[in-house]
N, C-alpha and C positions, 0 to 999 in steps of 0.2 A: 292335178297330179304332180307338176312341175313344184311347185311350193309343196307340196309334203312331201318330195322325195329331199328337197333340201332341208326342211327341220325334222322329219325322223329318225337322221342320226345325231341332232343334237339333241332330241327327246329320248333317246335312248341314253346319251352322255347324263342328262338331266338326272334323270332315273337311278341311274348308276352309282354318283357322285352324293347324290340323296343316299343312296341305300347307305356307302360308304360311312359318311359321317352316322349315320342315325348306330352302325355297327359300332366305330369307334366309340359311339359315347354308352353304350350298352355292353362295350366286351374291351374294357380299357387296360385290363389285366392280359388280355391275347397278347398286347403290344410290347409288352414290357422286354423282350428280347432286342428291341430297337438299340438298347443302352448297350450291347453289344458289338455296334455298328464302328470298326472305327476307319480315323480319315485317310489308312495306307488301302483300306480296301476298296472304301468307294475310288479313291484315287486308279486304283489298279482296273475298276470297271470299266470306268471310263474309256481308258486307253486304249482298252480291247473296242470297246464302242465306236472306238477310234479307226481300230484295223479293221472294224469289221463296214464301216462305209467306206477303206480303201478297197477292198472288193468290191463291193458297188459301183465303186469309180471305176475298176478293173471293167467290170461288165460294160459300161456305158462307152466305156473305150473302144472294148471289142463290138457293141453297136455299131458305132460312126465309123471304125475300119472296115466292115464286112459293107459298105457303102462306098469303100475305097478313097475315104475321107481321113483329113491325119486332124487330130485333138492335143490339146497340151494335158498333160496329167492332173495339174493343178486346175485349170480352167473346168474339167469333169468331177474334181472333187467338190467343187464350189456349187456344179448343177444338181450335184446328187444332192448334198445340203441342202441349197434351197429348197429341191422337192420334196424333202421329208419335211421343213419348215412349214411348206406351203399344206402340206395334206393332213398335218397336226392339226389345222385350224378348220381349213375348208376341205373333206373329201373331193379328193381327183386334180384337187388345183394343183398341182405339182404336176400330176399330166401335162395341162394346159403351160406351164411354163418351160418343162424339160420339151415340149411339142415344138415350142416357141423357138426355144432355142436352137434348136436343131434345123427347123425350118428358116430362122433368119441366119444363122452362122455355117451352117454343115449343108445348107439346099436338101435335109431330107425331107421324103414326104409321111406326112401324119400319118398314113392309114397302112404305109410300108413300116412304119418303125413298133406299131400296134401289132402287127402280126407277128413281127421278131420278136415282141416282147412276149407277147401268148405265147410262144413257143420253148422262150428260155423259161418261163413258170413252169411248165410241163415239165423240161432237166430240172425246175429246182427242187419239184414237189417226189419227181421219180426219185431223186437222188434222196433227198429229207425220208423220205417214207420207206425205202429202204433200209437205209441205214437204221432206223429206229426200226424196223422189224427184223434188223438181224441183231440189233443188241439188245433188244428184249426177250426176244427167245433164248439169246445166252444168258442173261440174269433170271428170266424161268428156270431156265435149265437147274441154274447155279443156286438161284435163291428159294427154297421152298416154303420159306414164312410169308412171302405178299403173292395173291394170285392177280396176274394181270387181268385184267376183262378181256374177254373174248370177243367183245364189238371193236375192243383196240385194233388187233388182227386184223379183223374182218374190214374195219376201215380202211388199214391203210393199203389192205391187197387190192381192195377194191381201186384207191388211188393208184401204184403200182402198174394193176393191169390194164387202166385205162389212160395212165400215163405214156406206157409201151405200145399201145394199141395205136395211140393217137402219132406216135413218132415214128414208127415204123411201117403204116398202114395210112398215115395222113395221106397222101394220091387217092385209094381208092377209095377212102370214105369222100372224098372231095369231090371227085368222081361223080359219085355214086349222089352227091346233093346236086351238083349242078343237073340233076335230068329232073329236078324239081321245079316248075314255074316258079313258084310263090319265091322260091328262094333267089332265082335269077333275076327276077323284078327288082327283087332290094338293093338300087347301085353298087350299095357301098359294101354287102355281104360279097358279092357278085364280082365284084372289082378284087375284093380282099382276096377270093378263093382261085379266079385264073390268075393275077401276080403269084400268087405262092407256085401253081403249075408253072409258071414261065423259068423257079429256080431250076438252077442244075442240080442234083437229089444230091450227087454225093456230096458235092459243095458245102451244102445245105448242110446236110445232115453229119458232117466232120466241122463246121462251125460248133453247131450245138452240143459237140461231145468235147468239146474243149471248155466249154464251160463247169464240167463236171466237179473238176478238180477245185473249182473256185467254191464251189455249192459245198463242197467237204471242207471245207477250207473253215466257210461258214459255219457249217455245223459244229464244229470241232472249238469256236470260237464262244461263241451263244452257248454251247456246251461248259464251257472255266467259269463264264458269266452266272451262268445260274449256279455253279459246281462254288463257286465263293459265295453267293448270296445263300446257300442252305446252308453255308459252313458257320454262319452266324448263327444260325437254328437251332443247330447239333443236331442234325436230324439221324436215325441209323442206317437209312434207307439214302442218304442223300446224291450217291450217284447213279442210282435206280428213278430218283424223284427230277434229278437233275437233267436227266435222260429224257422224260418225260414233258418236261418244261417245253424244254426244247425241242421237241416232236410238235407241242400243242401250241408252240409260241411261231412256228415257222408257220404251219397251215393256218392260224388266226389271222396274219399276212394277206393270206390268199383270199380267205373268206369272209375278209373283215367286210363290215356295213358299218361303220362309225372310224372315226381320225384316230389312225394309231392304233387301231383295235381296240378299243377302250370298251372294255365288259368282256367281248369277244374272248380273248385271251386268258381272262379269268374262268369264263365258262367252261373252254376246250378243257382246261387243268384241271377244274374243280371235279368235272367227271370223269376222266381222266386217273385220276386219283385218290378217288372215291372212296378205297377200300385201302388207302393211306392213313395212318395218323398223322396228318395234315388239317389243322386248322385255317379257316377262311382267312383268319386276318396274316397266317403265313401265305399263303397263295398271293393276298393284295398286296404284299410287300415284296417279292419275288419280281411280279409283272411292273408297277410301281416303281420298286428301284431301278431297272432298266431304262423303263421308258425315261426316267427323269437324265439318267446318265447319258443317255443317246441324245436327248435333248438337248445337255448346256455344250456337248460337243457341234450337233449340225444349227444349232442357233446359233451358234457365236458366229463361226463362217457363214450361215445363209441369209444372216441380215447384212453382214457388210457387201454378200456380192449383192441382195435386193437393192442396197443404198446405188451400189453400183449400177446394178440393173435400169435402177428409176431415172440416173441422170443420163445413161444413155437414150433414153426415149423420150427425157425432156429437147 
């Protein structure tokens, strides 16, 4: 089980990457908008790709402070980098080394810093998933040429309510597990769930609202990004489609099972916007150009501090 949980995200990449090219060489004429591309825009992607893992950095900061630890700005942009480098290749190894470093430089503990992180997902996914169901109901409201799907909704209320459930009621569902053997027996479930009772709530619960603004920050960001990459398309729909992206590209994140969400992300959109004139090979240039522009930014810094990283362990 251990060996197929590590190649079935790269058989799924396999698959992917296969289908890819076999499209490209079958729908060569979809592509032909690429000659559109030019180099003030990918330029301008970037940069956003840029601001947008200074927030990363932000979050990782407000981590190690709510540990009552101080970090240098730069030193957290460098870890966030390497973890994206690190998870492009291998899923979760970026864990293992942001794990690392926090335990050999900041003395925090792994399974404290696991639980903060679960929790900031929770504000990011509440925040994302609102936001996109309040601006889709106003582009229903407004637009009466595309019907949104109705599963869209229902998705993300679904997300939403079990977002607020979980932040606002996390004690007694906690509560309410630990009168479960099975579940006490498990150290590490068991350890996770009284640490979290041992915070002070409000404490607790006024760290995590401060992250809000950052999670808007973000959306709004990923929001220009794809809001430029359809502007290459000419799409008519393109800040309804752009909207869209970015709802499908944040929860892909969440629910990725491969490096970088790779297919993931194509999926969420492709159904998503189903009932778009939106071609496939538009969708894989959307998700594509991103990934590649996040890429030559957290690569160029995550190998120099890895180089770094390695001579300090020699």
């Amino acid at each position: 089980m251990k060996i197929l949980k590590k190649i079935f995200p790269f058989f799924i990449i396999s698959i992917f990457v296969v289908f890819i090219v076999n499209y490209y060489q079958n729908h060569k004429n979809d592509f032909l908008f690429l000659n559109n591309i030019s180099f003030i825009n990918i330029f301008t992607i970037i940069i956003l790709c840029f601001f947008y893992l200074i927030t990363e950095t932000v979050i990782l900061k407000k981590i190690i402070k709510f540990y009552d630890k101080k970090s240098k700005f730069n030193d957290c942009f460098l870890v966030i980098c390497t973890t994206y480098l690190c998870n492009t290749f291998i899923q979760f190894s970026g864990l293992g080394y942001r794990a690392y470093y926090l335990k050999k430089n900041k003395n925090i503990d792994i399974n404290k810093f696991i639980l903060l992180s679960l929790f900031i997902i929770l504000v990011e996914l509440l925040t994302f998933a609102l936001l996109s169901f309040i601006f889709l109901i106003i582009f229903d409201i407004l637009n009466k040429d595309i019907k949104i799907y109705s599963f869209i909704y229902t998705f993300l209320t679904c997300i939403i309510c079990a977002s607020l459930i979980s932040i606002f009621y996390n004690r007694k569902i906690i509560n309410f597990l630990l009168k479960f053997n099975f579940i006490t027996n498990i150290k590490f479930i068991s350890f996770i769930l009284n640490y979290f009772l041992s915070f002070d709530l409000k404490k607790f619960k006024l760290f995590f609202f401060k992250f809000i603004y950052l999670f808007i920050l973000q959306f709004i960001i990923l929001f220009i990004i794809f809001l430029m990459c359809t502007g290459v398309l000419e799409l008519n729909n393109s800040i309804l489609f752009s909207l869209i992206v970015t709802m499908s590209t944040d929860l892909s994140f969440v629910f990725t099972i491969t490096p970088y969400a790779i297919g993931i992300s194509e999926t969420f959109i492709f159904f998503s916007s189903n009932n778009f004139d939106i071609k496939l090979s538009e969708i894989l240039y959307i998700t594509n150009i991103f990934r590649l522009s996040m890429f030559l930014v957290y690569s160029f810094f995550g190998f120099i501090n890895l180089y770094w990283f390695s001579k300090k362990i020699i």
